[in-house]
C-alpha positions in Angstrom: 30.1 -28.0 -64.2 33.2 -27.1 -61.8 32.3 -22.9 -63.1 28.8 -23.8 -61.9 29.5 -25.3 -58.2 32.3 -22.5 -57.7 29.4 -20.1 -58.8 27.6 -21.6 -56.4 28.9 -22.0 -53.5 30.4 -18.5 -53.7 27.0 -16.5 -54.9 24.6 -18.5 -52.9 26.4 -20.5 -49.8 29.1 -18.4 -48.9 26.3 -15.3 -49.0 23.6 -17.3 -46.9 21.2 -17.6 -49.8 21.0 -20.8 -49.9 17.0 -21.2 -47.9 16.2 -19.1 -50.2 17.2 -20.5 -53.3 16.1 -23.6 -52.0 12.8 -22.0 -51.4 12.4 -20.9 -55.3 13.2 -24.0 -56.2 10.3 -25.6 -54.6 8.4 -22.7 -55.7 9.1 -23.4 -59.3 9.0 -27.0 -59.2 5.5 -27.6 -57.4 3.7 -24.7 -60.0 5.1 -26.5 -62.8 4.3 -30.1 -61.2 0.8 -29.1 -60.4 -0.2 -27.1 -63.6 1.0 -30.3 -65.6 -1.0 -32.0 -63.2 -4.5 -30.1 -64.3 -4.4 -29.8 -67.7 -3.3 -33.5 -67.7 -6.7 -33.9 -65.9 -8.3 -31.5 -68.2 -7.0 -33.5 -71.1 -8.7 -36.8 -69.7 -5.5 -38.4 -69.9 -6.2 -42.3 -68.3 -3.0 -42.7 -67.0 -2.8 -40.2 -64.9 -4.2 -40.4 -61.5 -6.5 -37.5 -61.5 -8.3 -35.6 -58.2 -7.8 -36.6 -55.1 -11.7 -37.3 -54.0 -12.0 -39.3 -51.1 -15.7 -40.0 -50.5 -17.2 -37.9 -53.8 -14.9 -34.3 -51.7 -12.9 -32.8 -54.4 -9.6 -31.8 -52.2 -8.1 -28.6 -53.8 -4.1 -28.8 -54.1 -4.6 -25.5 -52.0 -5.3 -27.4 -48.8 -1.7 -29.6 -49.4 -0.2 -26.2 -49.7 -1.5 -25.0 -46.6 -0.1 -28.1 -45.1 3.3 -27.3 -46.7 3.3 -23.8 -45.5 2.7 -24.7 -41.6 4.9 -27.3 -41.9 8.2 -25.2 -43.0 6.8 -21.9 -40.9 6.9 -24.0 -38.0 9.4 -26.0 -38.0 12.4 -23.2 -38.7 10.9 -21.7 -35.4 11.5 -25.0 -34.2 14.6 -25.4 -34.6 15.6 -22.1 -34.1 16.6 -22.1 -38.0 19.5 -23.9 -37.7 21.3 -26.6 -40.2 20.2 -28.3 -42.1 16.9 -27.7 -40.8 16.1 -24.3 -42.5 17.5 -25.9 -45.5 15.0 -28.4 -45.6 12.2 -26.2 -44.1 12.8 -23.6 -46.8 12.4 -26.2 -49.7 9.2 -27.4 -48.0 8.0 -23.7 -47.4 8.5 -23.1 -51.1 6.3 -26.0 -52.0 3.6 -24.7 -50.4 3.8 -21.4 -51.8 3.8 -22.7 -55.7 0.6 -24.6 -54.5 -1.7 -22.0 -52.4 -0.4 -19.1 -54.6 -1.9 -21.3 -58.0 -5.2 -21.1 -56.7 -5.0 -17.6 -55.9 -7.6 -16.7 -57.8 -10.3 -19.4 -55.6 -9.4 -17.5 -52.5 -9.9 -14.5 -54.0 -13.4 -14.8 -55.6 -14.2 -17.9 -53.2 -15.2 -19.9 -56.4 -14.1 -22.0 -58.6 -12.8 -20.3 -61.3 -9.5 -21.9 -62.1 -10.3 -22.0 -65.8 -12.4 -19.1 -66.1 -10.7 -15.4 -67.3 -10.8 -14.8 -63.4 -8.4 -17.7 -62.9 -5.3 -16.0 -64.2 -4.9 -13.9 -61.1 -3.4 -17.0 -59.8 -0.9 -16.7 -62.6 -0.2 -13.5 -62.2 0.4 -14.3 -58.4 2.9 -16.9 -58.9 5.0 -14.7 -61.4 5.0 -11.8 -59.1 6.4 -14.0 -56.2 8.7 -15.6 -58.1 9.9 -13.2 -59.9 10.6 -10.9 -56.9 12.5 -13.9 -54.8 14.4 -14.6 -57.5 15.2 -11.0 -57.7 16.2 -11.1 -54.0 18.1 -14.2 -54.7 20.4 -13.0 -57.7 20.0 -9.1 -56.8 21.8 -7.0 -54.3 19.6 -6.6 -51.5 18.7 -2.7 -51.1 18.0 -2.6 -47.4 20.7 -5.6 -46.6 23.6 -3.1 -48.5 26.3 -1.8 -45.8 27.4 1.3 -46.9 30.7 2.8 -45.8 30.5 6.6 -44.5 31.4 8.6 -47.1 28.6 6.8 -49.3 26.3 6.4 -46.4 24.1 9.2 -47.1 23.9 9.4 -50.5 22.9 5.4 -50.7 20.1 5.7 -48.1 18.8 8.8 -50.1 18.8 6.7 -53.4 17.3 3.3 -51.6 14.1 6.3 -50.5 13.7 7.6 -54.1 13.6 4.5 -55.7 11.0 3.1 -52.7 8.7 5.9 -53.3 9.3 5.6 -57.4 8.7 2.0 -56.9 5.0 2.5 -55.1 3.9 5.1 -57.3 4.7 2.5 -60.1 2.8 -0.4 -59.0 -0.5 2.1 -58.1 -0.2 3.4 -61.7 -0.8 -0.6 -62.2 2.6 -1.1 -64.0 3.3 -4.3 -62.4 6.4 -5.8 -64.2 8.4 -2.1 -64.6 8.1 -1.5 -60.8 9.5 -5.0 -60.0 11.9 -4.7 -62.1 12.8 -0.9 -60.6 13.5 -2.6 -57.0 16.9 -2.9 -58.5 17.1 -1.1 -61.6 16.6 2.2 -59.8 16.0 4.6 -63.4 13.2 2.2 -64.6 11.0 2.3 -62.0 11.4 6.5 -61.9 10.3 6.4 -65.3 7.2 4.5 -64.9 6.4 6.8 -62.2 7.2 9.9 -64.2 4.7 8.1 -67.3 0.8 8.2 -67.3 -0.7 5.8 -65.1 -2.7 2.9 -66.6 -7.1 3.8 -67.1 -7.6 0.3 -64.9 -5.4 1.1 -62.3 -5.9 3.0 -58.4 -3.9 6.0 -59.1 -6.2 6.3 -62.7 -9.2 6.1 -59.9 -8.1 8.5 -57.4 -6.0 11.1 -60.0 -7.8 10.7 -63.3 -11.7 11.5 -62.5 -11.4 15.0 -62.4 -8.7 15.4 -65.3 -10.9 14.5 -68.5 -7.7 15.2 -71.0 -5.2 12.8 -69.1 -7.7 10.1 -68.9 -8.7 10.6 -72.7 -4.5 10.5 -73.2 -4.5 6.9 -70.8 -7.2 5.1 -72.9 -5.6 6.4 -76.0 -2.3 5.2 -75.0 -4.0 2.0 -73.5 -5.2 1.2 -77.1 -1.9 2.0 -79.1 1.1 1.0 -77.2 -0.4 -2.3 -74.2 -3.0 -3.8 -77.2 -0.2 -6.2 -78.6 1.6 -5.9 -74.8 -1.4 -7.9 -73.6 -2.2 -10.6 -76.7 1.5 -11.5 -76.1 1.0 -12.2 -72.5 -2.3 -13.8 -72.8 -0.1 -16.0 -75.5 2.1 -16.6 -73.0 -0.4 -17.4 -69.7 -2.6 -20.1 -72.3 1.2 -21.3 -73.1 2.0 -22.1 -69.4 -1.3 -21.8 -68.1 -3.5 -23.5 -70.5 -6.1 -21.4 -72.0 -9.3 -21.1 -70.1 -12.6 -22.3 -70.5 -15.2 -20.5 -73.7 -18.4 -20.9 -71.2 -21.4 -21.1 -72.9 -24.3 -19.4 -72.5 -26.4 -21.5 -70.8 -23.7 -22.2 -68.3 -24.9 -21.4 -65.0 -21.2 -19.4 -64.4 -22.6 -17.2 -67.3 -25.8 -16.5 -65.1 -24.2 -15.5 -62.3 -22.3 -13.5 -64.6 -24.9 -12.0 -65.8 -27.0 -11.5 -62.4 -24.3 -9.7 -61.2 -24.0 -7.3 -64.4 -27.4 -6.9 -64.2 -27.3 -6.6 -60.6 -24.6 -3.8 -61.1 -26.0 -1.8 -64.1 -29.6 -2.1 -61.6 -27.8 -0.4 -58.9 -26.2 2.3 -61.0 -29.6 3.0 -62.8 -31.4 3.4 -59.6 -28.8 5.7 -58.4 -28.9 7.9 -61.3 -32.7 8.3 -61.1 -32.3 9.1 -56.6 -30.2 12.1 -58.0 -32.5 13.3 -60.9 -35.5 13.1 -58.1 -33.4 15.2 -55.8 -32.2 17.8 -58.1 -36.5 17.5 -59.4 -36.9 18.3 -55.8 -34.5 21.0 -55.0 -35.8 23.2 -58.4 -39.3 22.2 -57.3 -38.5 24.0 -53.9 -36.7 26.8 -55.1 -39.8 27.4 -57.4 -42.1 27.0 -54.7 -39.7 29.4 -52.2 -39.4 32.2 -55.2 -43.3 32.3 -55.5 -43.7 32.7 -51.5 -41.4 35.9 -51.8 -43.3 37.1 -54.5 -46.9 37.4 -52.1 -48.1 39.5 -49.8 -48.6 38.3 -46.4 -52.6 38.9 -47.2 -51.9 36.2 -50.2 -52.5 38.6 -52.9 -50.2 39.2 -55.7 -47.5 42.0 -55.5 -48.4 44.9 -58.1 -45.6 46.3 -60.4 -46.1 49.8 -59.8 -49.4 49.7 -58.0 -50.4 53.1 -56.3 -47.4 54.4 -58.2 -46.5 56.6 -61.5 -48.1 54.8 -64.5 -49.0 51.9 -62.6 -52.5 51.9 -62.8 -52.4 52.0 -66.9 -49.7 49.2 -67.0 -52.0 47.2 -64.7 -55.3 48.3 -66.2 -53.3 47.2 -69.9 -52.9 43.6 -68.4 -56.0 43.0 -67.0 -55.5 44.0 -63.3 -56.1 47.1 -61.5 -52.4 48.4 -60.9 -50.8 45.0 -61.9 -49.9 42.4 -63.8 -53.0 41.0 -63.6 -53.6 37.3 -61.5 -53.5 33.7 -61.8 -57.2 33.9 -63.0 -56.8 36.1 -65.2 -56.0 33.7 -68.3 -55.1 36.8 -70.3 -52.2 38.1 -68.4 -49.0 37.1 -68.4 -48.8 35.0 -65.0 -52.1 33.4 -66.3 -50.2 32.5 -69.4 -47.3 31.6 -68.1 -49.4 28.9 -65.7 -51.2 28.0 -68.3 -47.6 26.8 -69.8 -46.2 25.4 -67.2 -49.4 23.2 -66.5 -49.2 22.0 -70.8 -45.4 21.2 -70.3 -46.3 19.1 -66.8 -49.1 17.2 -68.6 -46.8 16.2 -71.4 -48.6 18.5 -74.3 -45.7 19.5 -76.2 -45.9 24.0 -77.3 -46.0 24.8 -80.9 -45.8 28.4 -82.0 -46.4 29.5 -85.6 -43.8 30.8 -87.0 -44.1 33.3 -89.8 -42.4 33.4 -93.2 -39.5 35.5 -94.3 -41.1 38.7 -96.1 -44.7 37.7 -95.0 -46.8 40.1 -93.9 -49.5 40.4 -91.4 -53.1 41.2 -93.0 -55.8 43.3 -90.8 -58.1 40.9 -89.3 -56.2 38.2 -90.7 -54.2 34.5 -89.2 -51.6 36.0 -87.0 -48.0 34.6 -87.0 -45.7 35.1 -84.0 -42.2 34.7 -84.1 -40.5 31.8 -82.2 -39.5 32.8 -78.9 -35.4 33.3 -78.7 -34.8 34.0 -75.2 -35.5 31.2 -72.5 -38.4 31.4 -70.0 -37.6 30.8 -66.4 -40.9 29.0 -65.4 
């Protein structure tokens, strides 16, 4: 006990850390207190008191929170954070922060879903604050370091490349390795260095346009975070209390579902706006290559009319120095129409295609071969 106080009074009082130690203590104690608290309720244990309802209003431990909050902001500016005040103030301060911070996920959402699967945001809200004052508390303080001047330089270069290691950490959506990096300066280089998680910003913004990487994230997702994430779920229903299995008549479920459906509606619709507009564009382009293909008089350009063997190739096709026009069903732009007008109306093209080794008899069925090259129509 006399190792402990010594330890004590040098690491925290003699430092000035003593607010803020004060402060994670009432962090700690009020999530703990209040999380006991609901799953005592959730239990339907009858000797505990239960929600505070005055007049049928459920009162959310959030709103005492906020009173906490305003109580210790306010008063250290009060008193100009002097002692014991800011002692005191810190405590109360940190109270209010275990009990906003555990309904996080309420603020968030604006709903009630403290026992839903959306509800352990609040958990993971309270770990990350209290794991990061706590690595304030026992931690040297990066920024708070007073460097001599020989080291000067090479410190604030060090502090810069672990900040910047640090952020591209937490956007690659390893939460727990970048923390950690605020003062283990390797670890959080190597989670930048790493592939980012498929769920996280840097996935979004870095990852659409790389197929392979993404294909390595979600493979890498699968193998290595799979038992990473049952042991934190474990953990969160350990300290959390597992959350509710909602049925499907429930009417969370429907809005659920209306918004999934609402969602998969929005995507559909914008999927079939693009396959119009790209119907559109080729219908255009069609229309803009046939009106280069006319003459100003509206008749059909000849391939060779007027000129050397044009008149035969034309006459062969069923046009006078052409390839013969739209009414003419047995020319190829008459055939081709007559395609395109079977493929628009949904009649689906069948060719007969000939045998190996058969041959065509005089005045016989004829075979033609299935066409290999595509048709521009």
């Amino acid at each position: 006990m006399t190792t402990l106080l010594d330890g004590y009074r040098e690491h925290i009082v003699l430092a000035h850390k003593q607010p803020l130690f004060l402060l994670l203590v009432g962090f700690i104690t009020s999530f703990v207190f209040i999380r006991f608290s609901v799953r005592m309720i959730r239990a339907q244990v009858r000797w505990w008191p239960g929600n505070v309802t005055p007049g049928g209003l459920h009162i959310h431990h959030m709103v005492f929170g906020l009173g906490f909050l305003l109580v210790g902001g306010i008063g250290v500016f009060a008193t100009y954070g002097g002692h014991p005040w800011i002692d005191l103030f810190g405590l109360l301060f940190g109270i209010g922060c275990g009990l906003v911070l555990d309904e996080f996920a309420l603020i968030l959402h604006l709903d009630d879903v403290y026992w839903s699967e959306q509800g352990r945001k609040s958990v993971d809200a309270v770990i990350f604050g209290i794991l990061f004052t706590g690595l304030l508390l026992v931690g040297y303080v990066p920024l708070g370091a007073e460097p001599t001047g020989e080291t000067r330089w090479g410190l604030v270069t060090v502090i810069s490349v672990n900040a910047l290691a640090m952020v591209v950490t937490l956007l690659k959506g390893k939460m727990w390795t970048g923390l950690l990096g605020i003062m283990v300066p390797g670890l959080s280089w190597v989670g930048a260095i790493r592939l980012a998680r498929p769920s996280s910003p840097w996935a979004r913004w870095r990852y659409a346009e790389r197929p392979r990487r993404r294909a390595r994230a979600l493979r890498r997702e699968r193998r290595l975070h799979r038992r990473a994430d049952i042991a934190r779920t474990w953990l969160f229903d350990l300290i959390a209390g597992a959350p509710d299995k909602v049925s499907a008549n429930h009417p969370a479920a429907h809005r659920v579902a209306e918004r999934m459906a609402a969602r998969a509606s929005a995507h559909l619709d914008a999927h079939a706006a693009r396959a119009l507009a790209r119907r559109s564009a080729r219908l255009a382009d069609r229309r803009s290559a046939a009106g280069a293909g006319e003459h100003p008089s509206g008749s059909r350009r000849t391939s060779g009319g007027g000129g050397n063997g044009g008149a035969g190739k034309g006459a062969a096709y069923g046009g006078a120095g052409g390839y013969g026009t739209a009414a003419d069903p047995t020319g190829p732009q008459g055939r081709s129409q007559q395609r395109r007008r079977a493929v628009r109306a949904g009649r689906s093209r069948t060719y007969a295609v000939r045998p190996t080794g058969q041959t065509v008899r005089p005045g016989g069925h004829r075979w033609l071969r299935p066409r290999t090259r595509r048709m521009s129509r």
